[in-house]
Every structure is written in structure tokens, then in C-alpha cells.
N, C-alpha and C positions, 0 to 999 in steps of 0.2 A: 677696698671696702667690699665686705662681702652682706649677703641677706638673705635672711629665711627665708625658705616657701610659704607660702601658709597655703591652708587649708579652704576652699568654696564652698559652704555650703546654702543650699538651694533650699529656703522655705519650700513647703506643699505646695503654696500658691506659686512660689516662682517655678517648682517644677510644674505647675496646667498650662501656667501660661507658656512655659519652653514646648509643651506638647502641642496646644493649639498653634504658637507661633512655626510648628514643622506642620504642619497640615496645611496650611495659608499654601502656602509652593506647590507642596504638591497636588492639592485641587486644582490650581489654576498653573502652572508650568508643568508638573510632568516629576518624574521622582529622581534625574538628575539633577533639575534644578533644585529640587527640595534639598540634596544630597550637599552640592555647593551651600547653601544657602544654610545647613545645618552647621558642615564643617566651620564655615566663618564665624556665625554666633560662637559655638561652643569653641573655638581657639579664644575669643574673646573672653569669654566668661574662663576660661584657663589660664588668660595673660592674667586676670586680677590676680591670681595667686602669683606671679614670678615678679622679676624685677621691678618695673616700673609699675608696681602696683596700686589701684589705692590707698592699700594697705601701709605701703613703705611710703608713697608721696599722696597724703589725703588732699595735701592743698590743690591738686592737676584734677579733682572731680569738683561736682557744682553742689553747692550744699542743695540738699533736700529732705531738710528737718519734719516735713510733714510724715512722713514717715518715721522718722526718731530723730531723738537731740542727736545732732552729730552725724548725720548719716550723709554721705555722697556718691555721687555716680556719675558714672561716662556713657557716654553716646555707644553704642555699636550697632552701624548702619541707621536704621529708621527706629531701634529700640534702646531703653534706656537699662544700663547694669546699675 
């Protein structure tokens, strides 16, 4: 069984809040940790496009229609994709 990539893309508002969410670390840990703390978000938000994706398996996120009919998301760390 093979599957697409698809594609991420990041509303404006999801890219502020990806820039406020890297500023958080590094005001208060220092800009290693920020660096860690990027890396891991953005693998995450990169895993939604590959295999195990929402995409390919919608049913493995939690629906959150408040935001649109249909729409779900998964945890990464303390924020929600």
C-alpha cells in the first residue's frame, strides 16, 4: 500500500501563532531550547503530510468542527495541529 504526500499548508493566523509559539522558549529557556522546542513542533506539523497522517487516517484526530464541518487535530506536546 503506498500514499501520497500531501501538502501543509499554514493559514496566516497559524503561521503568528507558530512565531509567538517560538518566542515562548526563547524568552524564558535561552535559544537552544527554543531550537529543540522548534525542531519538534515543525517535525510534527511535517509528519501531517506523510504516512500516518490526518490526512490518510482522519478517524486517529479528534473532531473539532468548531472550526469547520469536518475538521480534526492532534496533540503535539502542550499545542493542538
Amino acid at each position: 500500500m503506498s500514499f501520497r504526500k500531501r501538502t501543509v499548508i499554514l493559514s496566516p493566523q497559524a503561521q503568528a501563532d507558530l512565531t509567538d509559539i517560538r518566542d515562548y522558549p526563547l524568552e524564558h529557556w535561552g535559544e537552544t531550547q527554543r531550537d529543540r522546542y522548534e525542531a519538534a513542533l515543525l517535525g510534527r506539523i511535517a509528519s501531517l503530510g506523510r504516512i500516518a497522517s490526518l490526512a490518510d487516517f482522519p478517524a486517529t484526530g479528534v473532531g473539532c468542527p468548531r472550526f469547520f464541518p469536518g475538521c480534526r487535530a492532534r496533540r503535539a506536546g502542550s499545542h493542538v495541529l
